[in-house]
Each structure stands twice: as structure tokens, then as C-alpha cells.
N, C-alpha and C positions, 0 to 999 in steps of 0.2 A: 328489627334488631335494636336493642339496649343501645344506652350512649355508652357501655362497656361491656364491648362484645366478648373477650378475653381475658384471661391473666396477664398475655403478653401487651394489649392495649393500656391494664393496669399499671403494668410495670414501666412501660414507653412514659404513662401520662406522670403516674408517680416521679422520675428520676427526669424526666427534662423538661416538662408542661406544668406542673402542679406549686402553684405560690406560698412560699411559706415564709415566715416571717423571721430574721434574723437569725436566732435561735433554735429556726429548726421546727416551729409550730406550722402545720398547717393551717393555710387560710384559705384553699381552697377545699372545702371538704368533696366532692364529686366532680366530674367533670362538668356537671350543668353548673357550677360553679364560675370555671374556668370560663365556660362560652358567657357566663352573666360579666365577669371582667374584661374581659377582650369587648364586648357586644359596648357596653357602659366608656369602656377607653376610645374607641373608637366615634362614639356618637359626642366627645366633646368636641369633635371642630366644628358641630353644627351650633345655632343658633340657641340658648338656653331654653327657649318655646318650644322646639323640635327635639329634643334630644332625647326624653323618652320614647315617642313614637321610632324615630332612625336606630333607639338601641336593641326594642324589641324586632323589629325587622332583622337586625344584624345574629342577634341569637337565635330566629327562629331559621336564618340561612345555616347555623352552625351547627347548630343539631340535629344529629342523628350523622353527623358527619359528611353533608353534602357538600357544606362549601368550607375549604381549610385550607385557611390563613398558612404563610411559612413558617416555620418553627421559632424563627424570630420574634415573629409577634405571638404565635401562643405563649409561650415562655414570658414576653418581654411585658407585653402591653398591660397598664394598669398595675403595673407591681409601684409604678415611684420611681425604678433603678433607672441607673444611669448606663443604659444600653442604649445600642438602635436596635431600630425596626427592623430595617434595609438589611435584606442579605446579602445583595450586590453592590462590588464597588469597583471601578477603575481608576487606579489612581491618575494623580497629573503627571505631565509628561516629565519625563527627568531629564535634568540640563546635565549638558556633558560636561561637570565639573566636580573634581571634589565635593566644595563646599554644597552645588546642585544636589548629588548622589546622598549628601546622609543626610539632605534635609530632610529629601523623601524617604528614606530609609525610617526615621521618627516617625512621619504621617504614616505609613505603612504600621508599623508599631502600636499608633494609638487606636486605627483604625482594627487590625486584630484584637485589641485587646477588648473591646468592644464587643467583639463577634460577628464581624463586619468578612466576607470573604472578599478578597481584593484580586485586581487582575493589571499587569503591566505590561508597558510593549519598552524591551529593553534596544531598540534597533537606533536611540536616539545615543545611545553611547559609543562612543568612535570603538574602533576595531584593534585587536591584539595589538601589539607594536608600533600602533602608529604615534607618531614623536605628540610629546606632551609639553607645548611651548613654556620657555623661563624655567621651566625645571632642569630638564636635559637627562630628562628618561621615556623611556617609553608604557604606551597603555597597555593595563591589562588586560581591556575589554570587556564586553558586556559578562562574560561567562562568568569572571572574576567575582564581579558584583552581587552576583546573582547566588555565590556560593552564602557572600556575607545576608542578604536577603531572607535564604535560606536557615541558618542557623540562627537569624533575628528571631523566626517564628517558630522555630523549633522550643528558644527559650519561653516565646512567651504564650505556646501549649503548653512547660515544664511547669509553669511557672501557676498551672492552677486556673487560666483561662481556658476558655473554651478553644476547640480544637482550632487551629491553623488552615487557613486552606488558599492558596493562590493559583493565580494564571501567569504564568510567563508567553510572552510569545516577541518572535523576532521575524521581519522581512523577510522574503525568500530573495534578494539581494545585498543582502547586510555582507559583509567580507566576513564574520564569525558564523554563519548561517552553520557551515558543516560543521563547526566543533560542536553548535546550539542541537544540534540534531543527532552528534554521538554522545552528549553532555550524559544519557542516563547508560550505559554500558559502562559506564562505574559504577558499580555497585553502593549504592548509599547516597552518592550525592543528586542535590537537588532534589531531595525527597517529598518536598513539604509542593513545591510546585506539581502543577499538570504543565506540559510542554506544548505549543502548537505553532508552525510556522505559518506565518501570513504569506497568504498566493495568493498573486494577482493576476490579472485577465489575462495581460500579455506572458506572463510566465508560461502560464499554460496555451498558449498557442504558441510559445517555442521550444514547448516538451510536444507540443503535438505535431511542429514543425523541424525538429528535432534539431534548432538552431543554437547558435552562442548564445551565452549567457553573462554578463555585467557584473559582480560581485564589487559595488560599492559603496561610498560613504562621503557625504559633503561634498558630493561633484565630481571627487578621485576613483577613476578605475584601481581597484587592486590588484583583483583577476581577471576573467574571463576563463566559461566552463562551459562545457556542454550543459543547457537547459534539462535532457534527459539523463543526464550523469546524476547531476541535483536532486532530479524529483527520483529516480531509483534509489538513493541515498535516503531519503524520506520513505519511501517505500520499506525500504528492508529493516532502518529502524524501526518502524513503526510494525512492521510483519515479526520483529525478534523479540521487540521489548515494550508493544502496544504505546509507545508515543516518539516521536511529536506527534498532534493531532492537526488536522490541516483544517485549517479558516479561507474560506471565498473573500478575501478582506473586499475586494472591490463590490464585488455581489452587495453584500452588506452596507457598505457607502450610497452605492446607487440604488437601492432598495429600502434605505433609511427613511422614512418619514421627516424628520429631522435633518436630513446632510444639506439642509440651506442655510443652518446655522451652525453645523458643528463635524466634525470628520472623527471618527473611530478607527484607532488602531489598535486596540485589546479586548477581551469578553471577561466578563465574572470567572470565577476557577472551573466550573462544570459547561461553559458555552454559549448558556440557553441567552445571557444578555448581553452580546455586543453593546459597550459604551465607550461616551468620552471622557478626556478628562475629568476626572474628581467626579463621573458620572453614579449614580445608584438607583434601584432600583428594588421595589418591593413584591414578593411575588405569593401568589395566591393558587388553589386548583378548583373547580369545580369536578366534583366526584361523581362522573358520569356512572358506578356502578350503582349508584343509590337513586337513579334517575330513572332504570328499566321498569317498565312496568306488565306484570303476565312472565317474566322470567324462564324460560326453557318452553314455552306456549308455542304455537307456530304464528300466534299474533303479537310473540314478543316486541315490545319496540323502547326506543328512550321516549321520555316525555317530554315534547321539545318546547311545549308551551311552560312546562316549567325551568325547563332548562335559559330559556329566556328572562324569566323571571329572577332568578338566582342571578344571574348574569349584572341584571340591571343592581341587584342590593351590593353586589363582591365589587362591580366598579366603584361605586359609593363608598363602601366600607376602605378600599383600598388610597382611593382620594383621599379621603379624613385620617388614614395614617400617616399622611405624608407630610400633614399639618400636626401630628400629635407627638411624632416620632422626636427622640435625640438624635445629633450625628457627628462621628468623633471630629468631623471637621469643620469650617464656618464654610470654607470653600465648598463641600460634597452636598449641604442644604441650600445655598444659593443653587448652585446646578439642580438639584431637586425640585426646587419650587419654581424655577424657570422657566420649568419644560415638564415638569407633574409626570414622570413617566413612569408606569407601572407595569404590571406583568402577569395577567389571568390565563390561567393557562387549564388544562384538563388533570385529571387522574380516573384510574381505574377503565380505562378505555378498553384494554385485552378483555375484562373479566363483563366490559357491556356488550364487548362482541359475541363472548361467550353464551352472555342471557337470551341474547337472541339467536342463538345456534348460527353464529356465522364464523369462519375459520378465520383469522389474522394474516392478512396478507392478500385476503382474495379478490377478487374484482368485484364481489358482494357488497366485504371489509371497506373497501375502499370508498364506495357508495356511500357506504353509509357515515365513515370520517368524513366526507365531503358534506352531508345533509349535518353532522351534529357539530361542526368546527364552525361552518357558514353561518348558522343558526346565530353560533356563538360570538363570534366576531361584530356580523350584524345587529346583536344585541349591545356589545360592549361598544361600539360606536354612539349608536343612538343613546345610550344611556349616558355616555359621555356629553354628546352634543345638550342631552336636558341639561346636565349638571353648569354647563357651559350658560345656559342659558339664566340659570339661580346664580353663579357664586363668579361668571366671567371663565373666559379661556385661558389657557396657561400664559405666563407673558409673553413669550418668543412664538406666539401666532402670529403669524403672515400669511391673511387668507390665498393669497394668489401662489406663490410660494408653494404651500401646503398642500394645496389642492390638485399641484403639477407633481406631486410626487408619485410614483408608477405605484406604491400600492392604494391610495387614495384614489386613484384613476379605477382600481379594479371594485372597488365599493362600488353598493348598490348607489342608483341615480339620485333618490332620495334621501341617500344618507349626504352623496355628494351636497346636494342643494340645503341642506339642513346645516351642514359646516358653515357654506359660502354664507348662510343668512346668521347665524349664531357663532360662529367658531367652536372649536371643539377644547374639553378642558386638560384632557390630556393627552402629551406629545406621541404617545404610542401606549399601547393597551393591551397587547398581547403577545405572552412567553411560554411554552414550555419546559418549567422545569424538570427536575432529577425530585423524586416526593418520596424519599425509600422510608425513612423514619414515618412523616406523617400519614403513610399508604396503610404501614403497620399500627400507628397507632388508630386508622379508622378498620378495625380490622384483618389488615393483611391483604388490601386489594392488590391488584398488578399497580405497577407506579407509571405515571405517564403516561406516555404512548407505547410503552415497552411492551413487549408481550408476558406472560405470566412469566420470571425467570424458573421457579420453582414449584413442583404445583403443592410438596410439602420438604419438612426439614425440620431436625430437632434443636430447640435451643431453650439456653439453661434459663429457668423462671425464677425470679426471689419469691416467697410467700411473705405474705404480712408479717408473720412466726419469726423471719429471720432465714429460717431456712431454706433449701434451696429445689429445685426439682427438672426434669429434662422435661419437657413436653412438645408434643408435635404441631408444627403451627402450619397449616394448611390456610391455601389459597383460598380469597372469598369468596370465588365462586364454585368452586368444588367444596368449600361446607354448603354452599348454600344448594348443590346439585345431590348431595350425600343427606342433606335435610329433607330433600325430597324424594327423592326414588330410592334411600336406601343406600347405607354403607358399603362398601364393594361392590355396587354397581357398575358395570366396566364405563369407561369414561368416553362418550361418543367421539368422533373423528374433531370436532371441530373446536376440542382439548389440545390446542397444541404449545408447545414452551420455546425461550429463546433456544435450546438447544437443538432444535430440530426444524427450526424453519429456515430455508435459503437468505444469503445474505440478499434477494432479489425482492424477497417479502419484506424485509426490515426495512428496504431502499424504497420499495411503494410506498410505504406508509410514511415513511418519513420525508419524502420527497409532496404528497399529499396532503399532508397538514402542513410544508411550512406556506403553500399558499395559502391558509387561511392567518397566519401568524405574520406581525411585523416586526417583532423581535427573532429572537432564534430560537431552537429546539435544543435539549440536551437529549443523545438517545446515543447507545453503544449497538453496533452494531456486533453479532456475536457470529465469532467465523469456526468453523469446524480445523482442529488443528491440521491436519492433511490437506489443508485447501493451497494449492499451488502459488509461488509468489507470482505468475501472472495473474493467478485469476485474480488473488488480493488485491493488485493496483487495477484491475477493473472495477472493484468498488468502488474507488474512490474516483477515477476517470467515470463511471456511471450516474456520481453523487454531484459532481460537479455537471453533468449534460444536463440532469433531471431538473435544476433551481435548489440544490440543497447551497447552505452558508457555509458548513462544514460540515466535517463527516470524522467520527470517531468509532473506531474499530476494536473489536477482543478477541484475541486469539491464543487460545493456550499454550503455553511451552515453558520450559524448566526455569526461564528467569522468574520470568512474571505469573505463575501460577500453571497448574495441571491440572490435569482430567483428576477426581478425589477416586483412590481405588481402596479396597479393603485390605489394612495393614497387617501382613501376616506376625502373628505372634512368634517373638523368638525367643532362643534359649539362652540362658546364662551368659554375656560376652565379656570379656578383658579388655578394657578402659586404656587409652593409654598407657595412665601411670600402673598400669599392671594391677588395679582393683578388679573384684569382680560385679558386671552391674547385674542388680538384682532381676528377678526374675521378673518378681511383680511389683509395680510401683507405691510405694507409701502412700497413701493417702489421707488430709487433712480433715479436720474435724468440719471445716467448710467446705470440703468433698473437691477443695481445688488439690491437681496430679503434683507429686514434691520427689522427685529425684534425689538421692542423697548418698554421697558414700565417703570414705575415709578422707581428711587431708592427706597431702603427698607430708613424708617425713622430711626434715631437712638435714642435708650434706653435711658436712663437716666444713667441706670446700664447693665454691661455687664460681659458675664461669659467669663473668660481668662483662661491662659496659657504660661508661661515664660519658653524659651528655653538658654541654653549658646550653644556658640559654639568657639571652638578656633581654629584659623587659623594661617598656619606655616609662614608667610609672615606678622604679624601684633602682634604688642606687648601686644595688649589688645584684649578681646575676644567681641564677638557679640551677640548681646542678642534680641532674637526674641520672640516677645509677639503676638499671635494668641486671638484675640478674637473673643466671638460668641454670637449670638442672639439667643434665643428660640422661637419657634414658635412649637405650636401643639405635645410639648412632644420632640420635635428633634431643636438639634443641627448645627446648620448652619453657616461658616464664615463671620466676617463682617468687620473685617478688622487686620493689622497687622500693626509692629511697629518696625524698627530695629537700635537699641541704641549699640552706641561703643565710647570709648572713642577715637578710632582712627579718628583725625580729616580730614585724607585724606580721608575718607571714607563717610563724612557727606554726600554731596549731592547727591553722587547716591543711598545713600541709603535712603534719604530722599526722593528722587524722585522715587525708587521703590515701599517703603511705599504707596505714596499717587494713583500710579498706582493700585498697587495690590486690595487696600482696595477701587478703585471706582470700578474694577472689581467686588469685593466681593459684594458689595452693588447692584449691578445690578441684582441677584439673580439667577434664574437658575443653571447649571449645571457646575461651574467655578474650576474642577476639572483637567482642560487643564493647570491650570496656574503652579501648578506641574511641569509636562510634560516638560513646556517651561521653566520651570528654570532650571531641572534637565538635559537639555539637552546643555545647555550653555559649554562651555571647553574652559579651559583657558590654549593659548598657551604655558606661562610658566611654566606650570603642577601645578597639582591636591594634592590630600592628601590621605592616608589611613585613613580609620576613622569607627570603627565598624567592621572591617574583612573586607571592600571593597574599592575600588578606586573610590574618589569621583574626577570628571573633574574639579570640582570654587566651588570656593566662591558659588555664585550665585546657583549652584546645590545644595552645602549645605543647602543654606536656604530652597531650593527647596524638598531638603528631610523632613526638620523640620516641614515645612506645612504637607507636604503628613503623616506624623508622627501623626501629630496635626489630620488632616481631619480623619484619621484611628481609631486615639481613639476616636474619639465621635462619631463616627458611620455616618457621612458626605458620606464618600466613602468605597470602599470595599478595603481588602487585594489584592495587584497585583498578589499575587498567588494564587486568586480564579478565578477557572472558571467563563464563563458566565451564571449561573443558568438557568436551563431548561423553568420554567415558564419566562426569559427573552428573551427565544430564540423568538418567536413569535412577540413581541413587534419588535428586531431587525429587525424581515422582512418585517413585517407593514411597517416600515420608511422606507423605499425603494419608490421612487419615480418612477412615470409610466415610462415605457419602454418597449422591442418590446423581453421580458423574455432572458436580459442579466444580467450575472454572476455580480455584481459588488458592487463596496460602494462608498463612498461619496469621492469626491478629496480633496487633504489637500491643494490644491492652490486655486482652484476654486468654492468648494463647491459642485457641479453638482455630483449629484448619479448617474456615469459616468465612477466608476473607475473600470476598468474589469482585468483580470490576463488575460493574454496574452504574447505567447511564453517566460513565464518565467518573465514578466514584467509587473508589475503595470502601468498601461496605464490609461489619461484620454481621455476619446472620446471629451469631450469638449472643452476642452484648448490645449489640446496636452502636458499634461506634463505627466511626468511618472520617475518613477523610478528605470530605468537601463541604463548602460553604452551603 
């Protein structure tokens, strides 16, 4: 296969891969382009005598798509820009103080804006209420902060960077633990985070002994809970609304390579890298589907002798990023170059199972992830160890140390004795990531370890021309089985997708690779909606017997997404405001769908609402007037009004005014405008105001509406569920599809957005949100 298998590979390389120059000129004319700049940026931390030999090595691993760098570095490397490399980050710990709280709040900031994904453990910030000495108030707690966090990276997506993506996680003995765990059954908030609570060993032997439980913080008892009250708390959220996600934090610790110098209490936003403080980490896949050789043959197999070899160049190449890369912090490259930790991981594993006619899951499956992970691991060591031996080991070697740590203990004896005589150059070497973008730009293989999620699905293509087209993007290895035997070929048994495989197959394989891995795995495990909430806490009671680090689960249902069913077509209906909505929808000249019908006319008399509000940065206060139309007994906005005597203020707030209130008039459902005011953050920071941290200005008003639209019965409380007789409505609107997991995308619109390895992913635009 061509280095551009696709349109949809064209269009992935074109709009996130492809270099161009200020103005919009490409520099990269083809993709052999791109692999010559990544190949050439990478080979400068070698010695100027070497570095054409180490660059053709590095391009001839990249083409044809076998070994690929994270998007970070396709995109990044050899442009000049002031990016990083590193997709992972954990930031440093945060001091339980004000002035602590928004240092890190900035580094978080500078690190996003970068395109850096960050990961925090908020469990070092004291708990709700408790006394905040010299002041003589009390805390707002972790949740509090976590809103501001929140709408930091909201702004600084808005704001034209790349997408946002974090980790929060909290103790499973923190005293906020249960609020951290119902923090998403609000609808909206905490959006920009993944959730997962840290459990520890003895936790879980007092959910299994079904003893008390400790809820504390600096030494202080709070509570005490039943251990099995808590983890069924975790359960049901995570069975309603697919998070928290739960982390083996101790597992992790005592499985670390590293935990003789360092302790982990957060992972990157998607799992796959447990780190420390101001920790990062770069991560790479080797594409085992480009490795099978004989393909659907009964002598199908991988090629392990090359798979080994590739191994040896992607450590290499991975090293010399680490030395080439920027990073938005001085603190996140010391830790970097301290401990050289990087992150080689697989992709397209379902579709090499597939080459070799073996089914995903089976005891076959298993065998053979065993023979091609070992392979891989044992290569990435020893290669290491050479590198070690040319350029020195990372600094924070301690051969005695190192070599007592239990997955170094399970190394072969050889590699063992090869460390103790050279040291090894990097602190750990292998991750599985989340590859959904780069799977697609090499074709469309399965990502990861996952299994195929889809084996086709239509999504919308740009043409060169401008204009646009739907086209069907099938799995790479059903074009490559439909290349051979013939299109409509029925598809033999050992075709199988996440939707149809036991959560018991998802738990082998992923319990099976993470012993070959010393970092973590990111993998979703996909659960059938009808699956009982006992048997769902046996996943994860199963995930934890097995040696997994953590365990992340998908389960369909009217919050978080639905089975996709075919939308029956309706007839004429009456709008609220008594318009009639059209039958068929308008459609634009870019063929994106535009709904459109009359504004509301305006009263003569209208029923209002005057709000004050005072802001610390303005000497006069702001005064918000909410008015509403009636129609049929109910209460509807129709427009607003925001008067201050501050006259720096006049025109944006004139100009929001007349935004907002043609919003309102347009009718429907204009309850997002909330939403998008409440998410605005202003750099210069925010306010307390009511017990919480409000981010602007702008949020404020955002609150006063949402306040206004509450009491008149317009919208619901955010702390209501989605009422039962709604649930059904919710999966009606689900637009046709081939019964995938998913909801509507916040860029594109396309009922397209599916959970996948840990990541909201669109099939149709390719956006998603995680690092």
C-alpha cells in the first residue's frame, strides 16, 4: 500500500500533519516529505558524523506507516515552532494554598497551550469546609478548584489552541472523594477533564472485607464509611455516566521501575502514562498490522525479526526527541532528561490478529500478544541498554536499585546482566496508547490493542476542489480481505468488533499485554447496555485480580451516549413559539444541515427581571435585566439588557446584549448560551461570589441568566438528573448508524461521537478530546 492509502489519510495528513509555512504555503508537498522532516529533526541529537545514516534509518521506519511517532511529533518536529513533542504531562503537586493553587493554575495553562495533555491529583487540597486559618472562612475544596481548572482550558481551546484535554484524579480516602465521584451528573461541568479515583490495596481488601472506611485529610478523621458503600458509589457512577475511571494507584507505585526515586499519584488525560510531578512523556506505536506477512494464508504470521528491528530504530528515534523537543516548562525537561522516560507502544493489533485468522480474545489471541509484546519489550530493553552504552544512562540510575524493581526482575537474564554491566538509557520504555487519529491517518487500522471498533462508517471527506463528499472508510483489514477474495465476501468468524465481544475478552487481552508493558495501557473496555450492575462491578473487581493498573469502561445510556438507531422521518411540527418547523431542512451551499424559521415578534409588554452584580475590577456594578415572553402558561427568554455606569464597558456589553437577545428571539432551545458564557475565564482571574469561583465577568452574567432561566421554569436545575420518561426521547435523536456507542460532536455536529480508548472521538471530523 502507497504512503497515501486514502482520501481520509489525505485529509487527516493535510489538516494536522502537513507543514506549512506562515501564510498558509505548503512545505510539505507529500507525505514522504513529512517522514524526511520528522526522520532529519530527530537525527539532530546525534553527533553531526552520524546523522545522516540515523536519519535514513528513522524515515525508512516511517514509511509505509510502520512505525508512528504521536501526533505531537508528526505535526511538531522540524517545523522551528515553539511546541512540544511530549503528549504527556503530570503536573507538580499543588500546595494547599491560594497563592500554591493559581501558580499551578498558569503552568497548567502554559502547558495546554503548547498541546501538552496534563494530568493532576487534586487529593493535596484540604476538603470542603474545613477552617482556612487567618482568614476565618472556610474551604471550598478540591471540586471548587477543579471547576476553575476547568474553564481555564475551555478558554484556552476557545481561544484557537489546540484541543484541551486533562486528568483529574482524587484518593479513594480524600473527605471530597463522594462529591469527586458525583462531580459529572451535572450536566456540563467538568467537561474538559477525564475523572478517575485513586484505589489503593487496602481499600480494596476492605470493599472485599466489607470493613470501615477513613475519609481523611492531614491526619484528621472526617468520616468513616463503609469501604463497600464507596466502591458501589464508584460503581454506579461510573455504570450511569462512564466515569470515574479507577486507577490501581499502589499497583503502579510498586510496579514502577522508577518508585526508588519518585511516587506517582496522577496519569496523562487517556491512562496509558502514570507520572510524577512535572512528569512527561513521548509516545510512539509500532504498527503491527504492516508487520504480517502471507496475510489471511494458514502460514499467516508477524514478522518478529522485523518487528525487533523497528523496535531497536523507534527507541532511538524516541531518545533523540527528548533532547530535541521544547517544553512549556524548565521544571517538566529536567524531570525529562533525568529519567529519559518514553512510551513505545503497539497499534493495529485486532487487524494482525485478523491477518492471521485468529479471533481477539481467544487463547490463540492471547498466545500470540504474548510472543509479539515479549518480542517487543525484549527488543526495546536491549536497545536501550546499547544506547546506554554510546550516549550513558539516564541520570537517576541506580544499578542495585533498578534492578530490584519486580518488572526488571521479570526481564530476560541477559538483558538483566547487560543493565547491571552498562545501565540502561531509559527509565521505562513502554506504553500503550489511545492512536485513533494516527490508526486513521495509516489507513484506518484498529487502534491499540482495541479491537476493530467499526468494521465501516461514513464520514464527510474535503476534496482538494473545496468541496465536500461522504465516503465510506472501512477497516484495514477488511479492505485488505475485500482486495483479496472479493467484495461482499461474507466476513469469516474471526471478524469480530468491540461490540460483540465479552467484557472477559477485552479483560484477557488487556490484563496480557500489561505484562509485557511498564507503563500503562489506555483501553475502553465496551459493555453491552443490559449488562447487570453486578456483573459491571465484576469487571472491575476481575481487572484488579488479573494485574491490570486501571480499568476504563463504556456503557451506553441516555447521558453518555446510545445505541445510534434510524431517525424516522417526521411531519410538519409546532415550535414552541407556535412556528411551523419545516419539513425539510435547508441546506447550505457547503452542504452543512441550517435550520431556520421566523423570529418571535416582540410584546408591546414584557415580564422582566433585574439582576445587580458587582465586580472587583470596576467601580460600578452591572445590572442585568432578563426579560420574557409568555406563551401557553410558560415562560420563555426574549431578551436581555446590561447597563453599568462603567463606561469601558459600554460596547461589549452593548454588543453582547444585542447577540444574546437575537439568540433569544430565535426560539428553541437557547439554553447553551449559559454554557458559553459560564465557560469564558479570564486570564486575570476571576471572583468568589456565592461559596464558588466564578472565572469573568462574562461567566457571571452567565450565571444570572442560568439563575433567571431556573426560576421560571425555562430550564432545569444542573443538579437534576435526566428524568426517566427523557431517557427515550434522548435515544430517538440519535441519527442512523451501523449500532455505534455515541452522541452528537461539539464541532461538527455529526451523531458521530463515540467513547473510545478513554477518548471522545469524532468519526466524522476527526476531533476528539484527549491528549
Amino acid at each position: 500500500m502507497s504512503d497515501m492509502p486514502s482520501p481520509i489519510a489525505q485529509q487527516i495528513w493535510d489538516m494536522k500533519y502537513r507543514f506549512r509555512d506562515a501564510d498558509g504555503t505548503p512545505i510539505d508537498h507529500d507525505v514522504a516529505d513529512s517522514w524526511g522532516r520528522i526522520a532529519i529533526a530527530a537525527s539532530h541529537a546525534e553527533r553531526p558524523e552520524n546523522r545522516r545514516e540515523h536519519a535514513l534509518a528513522f524515515a525508512e521506519a516511517l514509511a509505509g506507516y510502520r512505525f508512528l511517532p504521536a501526533g505531537r511529533i508528526l505535526a511538531g518536529a522540524g517545523t522551528g515552532r515553539a511546541v512540544t513533542l511530549f503528549n504527556c504531562f503530570v503536573m507538580g503537586t499543588i500546595p494547599d494554598s491560594m497563592d500554591g493553587i493559581f501558580a499551578h493554575l498558569r503552568e497548567a495553562a502554559l502547558t495546554l497551550q503548547q498541546g501538552g495533555g496534563i494530568g493532576y491529583d487534586f487529593s493535596t487540597i484540604r476538603p470542603k469546609g474545613a477552617p482556612v486559618a487567618g482568614v476565618g472562612a472556610d474551604a471550598g475544596g478540591p471540586l471548587c478548584f477543579m471547576d476553575v481548572w476547568d474553564s481555564m482550558c475551555r478558554t484556552i481551546m476557545s481561544a484557537g489552541s489546540r484541543r484541551g484535554a486533562m486528568m483529574a484524579t482524587l484518593l479513594c480516602d480524600h473527605p471530597d472523594v463522594e462529591d469527586f465521584i458525583a462531580a459529572k451528573r451535572t450536566p456540563g461541568r467538568l467537561s474538559m477533564f477525564n475523572l478517575s479515583v485513586l484505589v489503593t490495596d487496602a481499600f480494596m481488601e476492605a470493599v472485599k472485607t466489607d470493613n470501615d472506611w477513613d475519609l481523611k485529610f492531614d491526619g484528621r478523621v472526617y468520616r468513616t464509611i463503609k469501604a463497600r458503600d464507596l466502591w458501589d458509589r464508584i460503581m454506579r457512577s461510573t455504570y450511569d455516566f462512564a466515569e470515574p475511571g479507577v486507577i490501581f494507584i499502589d499497583r503502579i507505585n510498586d510496579e514502577n521501575n522508577l518508585g526508588y526515586c519518585e511516587s506517582i499519584r496522577a496519569t496523562n488525560p487517556c491512562g496509558e502514562q502514570p507520572l510524577p510531578p512535572y512528569g512527561a512523556c513521548l509516545l510512539g506505536s509500532i504498527n503491527l498490522a504492516r508487520l504480517v506477512r502471507n496475510p489471511f494464508e494458514a502460514d499467516a504470521a508477524l514478522d518478529l525479526d522485523e518487528l525487533e528491528k523497528l523496535t531497536a530504530t523507534a527507541i532511538r528515534f524516541l531518545d533523540n526527541v527528548i533532547d530535541v523537543s521544547r517544553f512549556p516548562l524548565e521544571a517538566q525537561a529536567k524531570e525529562a532528561q533525568a529519567k529519559r522516560r518514553i512510551g513505545l507502544g503497539v497499534t493495529g493489533l485486532a487487524d494482525a490478529l485478523i491477518f492471521c485468522r485468529v479471533q481477539y480474545g481467544s487463547p490463540e489471541s492471547l498466545a500470540l500478544i504474548e510472543s509479539w509484546l515479549s518480542t517487543l519489550t525484549a527488543a526495546a530493553y536491549r536497545a536501550s541498554v546499547a544506547l546506554a552504552r554510546e550516549k550513558g544512562p539516564f541520570p537517576l540510575f541506580r544499578a542495585e536499585e533498578y534492578l530490584n524493581r519486580p518488572f526488571i526482575k521479570r526481564l530476560p537474564q541477559d538483558i538483566r546482566d547487560s543493565i547491571a554491566r552498562h545501565g540502561i538509557r531509559n527509565g521505562l520504555l513502554t506504553s500503550i496508547a489511545p492512536t485513533g487519529t494516527i490508526s486513521l491517518f495509516a489507513g484506518n487500522v484498529s487502534s491499540g490493542i482495541e479491537p476493530v471498533f467499526a468494521y465501516s462508517y461514513m464520514r464527510r471527506v474535503l476534496l482538494p476542489d473545496g468541496t465536500a463528499k461522504q465516503e465510506k472508510v472501512r477497516d484495514f483489514a477488511v479492505e485488505a480481505f475485500e482486495a483479496r477474495f472479493g467484495e461482499g465476501t461474507p466476513l469469516p468468524e474471526y471478524f469480530v468488533s468491540a461490540q460483540t465481544l465479552s467484557p472477559e475478552a477485552h479483560l484477557k487481552v488487556q490484563a496480557t499485554a500489561q505484562k509485557y508493558v511498564d507503563s500503562s495501557i489506555s483501553k475502553t473496555i465496551n459493555l453491552p447496555e443490559s449488562i447487570s450492575f453486578e456483573d459491571f462491578q465484576g469487571v472491575y473487581l476481575e481487572a484488579y485480580a488479573s494485574g491490570c493498573k486501571g480499568c476504563t469502561t463504556y456503557r451506553p445510556n441516555a447521558v453518555t451516549g446510545s445505541v445510534l438507531t434510524v431517525a424516522e422521518e417526521k411531519p410538519a411540527s409546532e415550535n414552541e413559539d407556535g412556528t411551523q418547523e419545516a419539513k425539510k431542512p435547508l441546506e447550505s451551499k457547503s452542504g452543512d444541515i441550517v435550520y431556520m424559521h421566523r423570529p418571535l415578534d416582540r410584546p408591546d409588554v414584557l415580564i422582566g427581571q433585574t439582576y445587580k452584580i458587582k465586580w472587583l475590577d470596576s467601580d460600578h456594578a452591572f445590572y442585568i435585566t432578563v426579560n420574557d415572553v409568555e406563551k401557553d402558561g410558560r415562560r420563555r427568554p426574549f431578551e436581555v439588557f446590561i447597563n453599568s455606569k462603567n463606561m469601558e464597558a459600554y460596547a461589549w456589553t452593548l454588543a453582547l446584549t444585542r447577540m444574546i437577545s437575537a439568540v433569544f428571539r430565535r426560539g428553541g432551545d437557547v439554553s447553551f448560551v449559559v454554557d458559553e458564557l459560564k465557560a469564558v475565564f479570564d486570564p486575570r482571574g476571576g471572583q468568589w461570589m456565592e461559596g464558588h469561583y466564578v472565572p469573568s465577568l462574562l461567566a457571571a452574567i452567565g450565571e444570572v441568566i442560568e439563575k433567571h432561566l431556573i426560576a421560571t421554569g425555562f430550564m432545569a436545575h444542573h443538579d437534576h438528573l435526566v428524568p426517566e420518561e427523557k431517557k427515550a426521547a434522548v435515544i430517538a435523536a440519535a441519527a442512523a448508524g451501523d449500532g455505534i456507542p455515541a452522541k452528537h460532536c461539539p464541532r461538527c455536529g455529526s451523531p458521530s461521537f463515540i467513547k473510545i480508548e478513554g477518548c471522545d472521538s469524532c468519526l466524522s471530523c476527526s476531533y476528539s478530546k484527549c491528549g
